[in-house]
N, C-alpha and C positions, 0 to 999 in steps of 0.2 A: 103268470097272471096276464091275464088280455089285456091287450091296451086301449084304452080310451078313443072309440072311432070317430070322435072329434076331434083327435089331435093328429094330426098327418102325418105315416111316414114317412123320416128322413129320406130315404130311395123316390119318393114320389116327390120330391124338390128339388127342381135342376141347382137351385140356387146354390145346393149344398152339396160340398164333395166331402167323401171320406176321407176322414188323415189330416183334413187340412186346419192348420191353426186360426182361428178366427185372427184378423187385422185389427195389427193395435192402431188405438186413436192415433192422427197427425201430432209429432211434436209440435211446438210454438217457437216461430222462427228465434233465432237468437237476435236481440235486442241488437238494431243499428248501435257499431260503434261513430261516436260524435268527437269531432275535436272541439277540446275546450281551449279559446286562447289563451294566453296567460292576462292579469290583469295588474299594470300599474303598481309596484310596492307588493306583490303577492312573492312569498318564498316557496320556492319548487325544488324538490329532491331529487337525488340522483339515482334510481335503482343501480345502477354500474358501478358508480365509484363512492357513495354516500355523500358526494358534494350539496351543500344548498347555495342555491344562485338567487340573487333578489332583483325581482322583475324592474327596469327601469321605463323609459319611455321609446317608442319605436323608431328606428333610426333607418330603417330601407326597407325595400319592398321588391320581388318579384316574380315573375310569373310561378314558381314555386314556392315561394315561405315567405313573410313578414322576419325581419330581423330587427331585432330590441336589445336594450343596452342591458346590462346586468353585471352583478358585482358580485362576486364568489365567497369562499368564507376568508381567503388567503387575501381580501379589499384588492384583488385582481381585477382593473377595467375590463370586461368580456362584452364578447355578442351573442347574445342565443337564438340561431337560426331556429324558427318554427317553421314545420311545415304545412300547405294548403293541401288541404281533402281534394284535390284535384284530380284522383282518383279511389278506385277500392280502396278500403284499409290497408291490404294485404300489399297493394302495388306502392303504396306511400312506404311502408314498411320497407321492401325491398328496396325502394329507391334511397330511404335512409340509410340503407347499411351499405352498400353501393359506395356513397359519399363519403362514409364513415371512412371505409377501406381505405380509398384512394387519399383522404388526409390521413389516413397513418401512414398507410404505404411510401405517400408520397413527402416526407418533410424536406424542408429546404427553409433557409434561411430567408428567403425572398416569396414564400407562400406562406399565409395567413396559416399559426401558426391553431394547431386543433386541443382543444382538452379535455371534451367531454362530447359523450352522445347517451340518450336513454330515452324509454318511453314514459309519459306521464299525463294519466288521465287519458290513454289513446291517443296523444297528441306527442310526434317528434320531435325533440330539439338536438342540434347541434351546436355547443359550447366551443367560438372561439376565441384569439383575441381580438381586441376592438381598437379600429384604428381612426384614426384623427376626420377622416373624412376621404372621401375618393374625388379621382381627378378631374368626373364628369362636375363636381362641387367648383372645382376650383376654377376650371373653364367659364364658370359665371362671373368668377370677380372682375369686377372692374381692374382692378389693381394687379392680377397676374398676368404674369409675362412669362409665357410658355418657354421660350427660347434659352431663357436664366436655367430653366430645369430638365431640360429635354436629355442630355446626356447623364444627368442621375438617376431619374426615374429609366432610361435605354439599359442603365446597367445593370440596374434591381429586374425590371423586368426580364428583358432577355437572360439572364443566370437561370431564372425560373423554367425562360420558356428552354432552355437549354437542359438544365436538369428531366423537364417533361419528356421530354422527347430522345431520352436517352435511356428513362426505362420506361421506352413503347407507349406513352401517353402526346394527345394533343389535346388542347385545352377548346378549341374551337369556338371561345366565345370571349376574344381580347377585346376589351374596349373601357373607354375612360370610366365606365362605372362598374368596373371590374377590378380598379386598381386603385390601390388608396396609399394614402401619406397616415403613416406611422410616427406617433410622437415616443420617444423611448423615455422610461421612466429611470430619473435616479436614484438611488436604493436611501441614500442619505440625505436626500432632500425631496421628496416624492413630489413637492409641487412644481420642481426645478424639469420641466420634460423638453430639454434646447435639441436635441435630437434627432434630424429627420431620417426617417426608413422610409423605405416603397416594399410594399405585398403584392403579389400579384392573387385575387380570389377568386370565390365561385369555383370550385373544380365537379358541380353538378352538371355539367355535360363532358368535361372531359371523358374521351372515348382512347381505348386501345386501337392504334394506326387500322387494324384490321375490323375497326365498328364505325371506323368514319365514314358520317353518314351526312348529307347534303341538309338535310331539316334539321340538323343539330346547331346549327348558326339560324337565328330564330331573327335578327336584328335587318330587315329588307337592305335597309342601307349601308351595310357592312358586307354583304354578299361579294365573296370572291368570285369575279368571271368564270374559273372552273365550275362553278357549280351552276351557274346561271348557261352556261356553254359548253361543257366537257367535251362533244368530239371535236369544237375548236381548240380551247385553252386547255387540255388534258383534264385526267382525272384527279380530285381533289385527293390532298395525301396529305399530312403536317404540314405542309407550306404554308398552310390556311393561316396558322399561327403567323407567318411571318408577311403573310401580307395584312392581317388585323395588328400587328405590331408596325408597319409601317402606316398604316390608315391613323393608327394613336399617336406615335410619332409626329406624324405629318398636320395633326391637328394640335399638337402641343407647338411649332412652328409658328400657328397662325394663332396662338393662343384664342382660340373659339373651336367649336363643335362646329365638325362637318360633317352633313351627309348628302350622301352621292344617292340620283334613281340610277332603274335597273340600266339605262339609256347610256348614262355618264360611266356609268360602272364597265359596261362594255366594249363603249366608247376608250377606255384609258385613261380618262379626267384624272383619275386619282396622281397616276403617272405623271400625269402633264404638269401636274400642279407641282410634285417634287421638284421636277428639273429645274422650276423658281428657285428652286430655294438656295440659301446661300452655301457655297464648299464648307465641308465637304456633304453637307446631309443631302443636295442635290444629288452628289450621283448615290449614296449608301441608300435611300426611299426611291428614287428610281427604278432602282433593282429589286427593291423588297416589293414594289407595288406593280413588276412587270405582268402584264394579263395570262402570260403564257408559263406555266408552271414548270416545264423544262428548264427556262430562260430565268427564272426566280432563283433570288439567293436562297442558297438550299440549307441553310443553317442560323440561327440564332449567336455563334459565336464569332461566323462570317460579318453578321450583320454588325453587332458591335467593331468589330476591326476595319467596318468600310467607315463607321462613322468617327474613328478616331485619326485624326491623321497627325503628327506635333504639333501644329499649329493650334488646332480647335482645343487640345488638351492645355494649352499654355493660356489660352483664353477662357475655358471652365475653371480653371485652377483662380484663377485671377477673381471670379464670381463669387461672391459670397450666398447661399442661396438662402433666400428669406422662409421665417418661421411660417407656419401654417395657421396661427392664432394671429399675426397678424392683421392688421386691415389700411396698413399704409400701402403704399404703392414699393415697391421696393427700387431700386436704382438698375440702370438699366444699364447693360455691357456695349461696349462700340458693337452694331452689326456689321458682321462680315457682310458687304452688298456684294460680294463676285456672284456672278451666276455660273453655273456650270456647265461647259456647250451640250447643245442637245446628245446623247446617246445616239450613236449610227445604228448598234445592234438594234435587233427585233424587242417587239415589246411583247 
């Protein structure tokens, strides 16, 4: 049958090749995932473990998640870490489970203790426990006195940072709002919590020794001189932990918040400022706060044995250290005023 000399053959249209499948229409992108935050009194499930947590009011904040208070179905005080869309879905996600690892991986009795992780509504949470308050809190009160606490919270911590760095973890981001006062709960009288613990948290930047990286300390005036100077002061490695464990230290001393510019920092201020202090924590933060990472106490379990010497243990023992609900001033121990003569070695 002839065909219709109005209608053109296909041969005489470059448009059209033989064989070839017409193109299917564009799909429709897939719908932005959104986080939803949680809201006040809202109950949220656990795809993971079937837990429900009930949302309370928000208790910290930082540069990755908002953290809120919540209460489990077991009437457990928790915190449920949310995370910020601070990047792709896909890169929140990884960095979620990332986190996740490292609180299982890593328990210890002196790291905030982990219970749950799950997605909900596209939004991350991480369930842990909730602790009394942190020390960057407590550096405001008028009424605390750093010096009463400084070898309890040296012991909680350093165990921490000692367990980190024994299976290949540094924490790279010690500082007073990173550590918190724990009230322990007792089973037979639940409103009874006379019991102080120290956590060390945050393990969202802890890096494996071989990821440590100079931008993963985010806090300007906590900057260790190796990082500010490495072909002076060497290349950053774990130490980092023990001289931000000296910098906390050193500002529980002077019961206030210190920060150091980048000037003072490479300057040695931090240093200078130990060797004030009274024996023996003059020379144990001298050492921990040397600029030169060779020359730096190279251990966490060292650090606690420069600051114990009999003396200082006969006078913590003697201390009673006061509740954290408190808001009296508590009583204050004779200060050891000796000073420690300057360090001859290198700083």
């Amino acid at each position: 049958m002839p065909s219709d000399p109005s209608t053109p053959h296909p041969e005489a249209d470059p448009s059209v090749i033989h064989g070839a499948v017409p193109e299917a229409a564009p799909k429709p992108a897939a719908p932005e995932k959104l986080v939803v935050p949680p809201a006040p009194g809202e109950v949220i499930v656990s795809g993971l473990t079937g837990s429900t947590y009930t949302i309370g009011y928000p208790i910290g904040e930082g540069s990755f998640g908002t953290v809120y208070a919540c209460v489990d179905d077991w009437n457990n005080n928790l915190a449920a870490k949310v995370l910020k869309p601070t990047k792709t879905y896909h890169e929140v996600r990884a960095a979620a489970e990332a986190e996740m690892y490292k609180l299982v991986a890593l328990r210890h009795p002196q790291i905030t203790h982990f219970y749950d992780a799950f997605e909900y509504r596209d939004t991350f949470y991480i369930i842990t426990e909730r602790c009394a308050t942190s020390l960057a809190e407590l550096l405001t009160k008028d009424w605390f006195s750093g010096p009463i606490w400084t070898l309890a919270i040296a012991r909680s911590l350093l165990q921490a940072v000692e367990f980190l760095h024994l299976n290949g973890y540094a924490h790279q981001d010690i500082h007073a709002g990173n550590v918190f006062a724990l009230m322990a709960r007792n089973e037979l009288n639940p409103d009874d919590t006379n019991a102080t613990q120290f956590r060390l948290g945050d393990l969202g930047v802890a890096k494996l020794f071989s990821e440590i990286r100079p931008e993963n300390t985010r806090a300007q005036w906590m900057l260790p001189p190796e990082v500010l100077n490495p072909s002076e002061f060497g290349v950053p490695d774990q130490r980092v932990d023990i001289y931000h464990s000296g910098l906390l230290l050193l500002q529980l001393e002077h019961s206030k918040e210190i920060k150091f510019t980048k000037e003072e920092i490479l300057a040695g201020k931090p240093r200078q400022m130990a060797l004030e202090l009274r024996t023996p924590f003059s020379f144990a933060l001298e050492k921990a706060l040397r600029r030169h990472v060779s020359k730096r106490t190279e251990k966490a379990r060292e650090l606690w044995r420069d600051l114990n010497s009999p003396a200082q243990a006969e006078q913590a023992a003697a201390v009673q250290l006061p509740q954290v609900e408190t808001a009296e001033a508590p009583s204050q121990p004779s200060p050891d005023t000796q000073l420690a003569e300057p360090s001859s070695s290198a700083n």
